[in-house]
C-alpha positions in Angstrom: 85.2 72.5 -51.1 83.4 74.4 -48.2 79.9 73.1 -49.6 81.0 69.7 -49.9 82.3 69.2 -46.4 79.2 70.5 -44.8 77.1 68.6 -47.5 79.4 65.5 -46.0 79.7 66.3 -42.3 75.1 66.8 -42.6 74.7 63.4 -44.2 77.2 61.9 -41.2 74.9 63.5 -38.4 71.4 62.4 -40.6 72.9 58.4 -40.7 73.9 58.9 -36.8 70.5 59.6 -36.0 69.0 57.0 -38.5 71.4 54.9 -37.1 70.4 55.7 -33.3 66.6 55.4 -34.2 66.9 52.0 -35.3 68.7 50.8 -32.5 66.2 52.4 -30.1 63.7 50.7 -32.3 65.5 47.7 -31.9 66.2 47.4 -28.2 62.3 48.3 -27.3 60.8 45.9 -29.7 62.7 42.8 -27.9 60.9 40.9 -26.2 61.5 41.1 -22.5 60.7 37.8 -20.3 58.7 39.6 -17.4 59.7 38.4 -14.0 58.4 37.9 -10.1 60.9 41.4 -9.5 58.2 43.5 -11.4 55.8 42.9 -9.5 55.8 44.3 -6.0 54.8 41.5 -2.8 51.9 42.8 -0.7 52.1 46.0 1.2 56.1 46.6 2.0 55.6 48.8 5.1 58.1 51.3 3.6 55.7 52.0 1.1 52.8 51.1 2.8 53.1 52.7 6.1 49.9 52.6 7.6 49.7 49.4 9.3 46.3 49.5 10.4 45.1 50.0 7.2 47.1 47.0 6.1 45.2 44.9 8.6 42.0 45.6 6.8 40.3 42.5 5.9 40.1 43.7 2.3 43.6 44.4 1.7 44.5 41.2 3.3 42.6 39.1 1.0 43.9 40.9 -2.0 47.7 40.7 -0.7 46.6 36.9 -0.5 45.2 36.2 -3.3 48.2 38.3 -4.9 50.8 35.6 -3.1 48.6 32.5 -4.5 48.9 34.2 -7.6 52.7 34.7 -7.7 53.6 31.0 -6.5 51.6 29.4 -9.3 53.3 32.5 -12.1 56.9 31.1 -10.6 56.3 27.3 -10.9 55.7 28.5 -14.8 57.6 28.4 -17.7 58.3 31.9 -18.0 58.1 31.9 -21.6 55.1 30.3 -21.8 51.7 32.0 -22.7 50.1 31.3 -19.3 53.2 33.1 -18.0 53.0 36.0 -19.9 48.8 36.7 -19.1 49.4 36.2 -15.5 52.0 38.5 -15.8 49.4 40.7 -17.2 46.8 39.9 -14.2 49.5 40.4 -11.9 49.9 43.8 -13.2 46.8 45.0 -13.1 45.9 43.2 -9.5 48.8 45.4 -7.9 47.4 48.2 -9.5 44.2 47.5 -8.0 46.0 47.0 -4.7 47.2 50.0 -4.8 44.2 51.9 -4.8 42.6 49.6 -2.8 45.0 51.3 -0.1 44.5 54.9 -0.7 40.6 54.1 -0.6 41.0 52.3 2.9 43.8 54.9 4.1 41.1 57.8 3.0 38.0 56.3 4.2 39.7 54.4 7.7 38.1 57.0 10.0 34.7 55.5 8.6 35.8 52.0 9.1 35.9 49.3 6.5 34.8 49.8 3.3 31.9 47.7 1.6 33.2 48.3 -1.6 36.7 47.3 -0.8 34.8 44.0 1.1 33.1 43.9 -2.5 36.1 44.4 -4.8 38.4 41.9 -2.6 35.7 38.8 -3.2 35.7 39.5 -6.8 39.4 39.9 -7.5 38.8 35.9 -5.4 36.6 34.6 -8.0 38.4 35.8 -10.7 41.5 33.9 -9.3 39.4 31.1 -9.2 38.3 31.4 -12.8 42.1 32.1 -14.1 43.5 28.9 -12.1 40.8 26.7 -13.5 41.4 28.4 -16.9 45.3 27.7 -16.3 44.8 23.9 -14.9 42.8 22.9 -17.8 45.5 24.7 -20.6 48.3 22.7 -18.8 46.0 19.3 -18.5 45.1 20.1 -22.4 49.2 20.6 -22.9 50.2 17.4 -20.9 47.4 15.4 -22.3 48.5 16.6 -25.8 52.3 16.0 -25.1 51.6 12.4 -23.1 49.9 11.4 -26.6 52.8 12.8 -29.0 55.4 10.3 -26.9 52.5 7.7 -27.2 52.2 8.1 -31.3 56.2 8.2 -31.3 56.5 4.9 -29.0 54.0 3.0 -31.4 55.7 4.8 -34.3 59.2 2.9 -32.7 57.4 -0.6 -32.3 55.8 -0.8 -35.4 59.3 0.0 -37.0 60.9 -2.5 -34.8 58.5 -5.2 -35.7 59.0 -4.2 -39.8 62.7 -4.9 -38.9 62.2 -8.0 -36.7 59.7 -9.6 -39.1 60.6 -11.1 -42.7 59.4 -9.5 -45.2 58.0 -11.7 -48.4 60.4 -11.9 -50.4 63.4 -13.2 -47.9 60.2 -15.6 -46.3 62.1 -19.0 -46.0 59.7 -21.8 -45.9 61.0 -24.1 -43.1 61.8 -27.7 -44.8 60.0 -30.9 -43.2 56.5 -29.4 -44.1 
């Protein structure tokens, strides 16, 4: 009876984990919707501190473009495949943000950095590049969704007409002719 209980009691603590494993599997397989809280605004002076190093053209322009960025990834759908990549970008730009400042808080006794100048325009034309990107994928959705309600609308008339319009065989001829 001993062997059987423990035999039991084992199996119980092998289907808790199983059990446990598949609900952990579960939970991080869902898809989260990313939102504007993930991604951190600019240069917070609590963890920024260094203000003059803030005031660096560089990091300016990137906290800028960031901002742009952010307003257009809020007036999406946050569902929506756009959403999701400039999620993505949004990401990575912070990340870049954030070494941008160590680089400028290092190097500030040497004044600004060329290669934060250089990285700041780039992380620009890339912006530029990703909104054109994004205005022609929601031009190419509109224009495709303004010509489904156009097909349904001629789809309705031509319906309406087959109803309004005697068919053949209930033709009356009008008498006098």
């Amino acid at each position: 009876m001993d062997d059987s209980m423990t035999m039991i009691m084992n199996l119980g603590a092998v289907a808790a984990v199983a059990l446990g494993a598949i609900l952990l599997i579960w939970r991080t397989s869902i898809r989260r919707t990313p939102t504007h809280a993930d991604v951190v605004l600019g240069y917070p002076p609590d963890q920024f501190p260094a203000h003059d190093v803030i005031n660096q053209a560089a990091l300016r322009t990137l906290a800028t473009t960031q901002s742009r960025l952010l307003a257009i990834y809020d007036g999406l759908p946050q569902s929506s495949d756009s959403a999701r990549r400039l999620h993505t970008f949004l990401l990575e730009l912070r990340a870049i943000m954030d070494v941008a400042y160590q680089v400028a808080l290092i190097t500030r006794a040497y004044g600004p950095s060329p290669q934060l100048t250089r990285i700041a325009a780039e992380v620009q034309q890339i912006e530029a590049q990703l909104t054109q990107q994004m205005i022609h994928r929601l031009l190419s959705y509109e224009a495709d969704a303004q010509e489904e309600l156009l097909n349904g609308r001629f789809a309705s008339l031509r319906e309406l007409v087959r109803e309004i319009t005697p068919s053949a065989e209930t033709h009356v001829p009008m008498l006098g002719r």
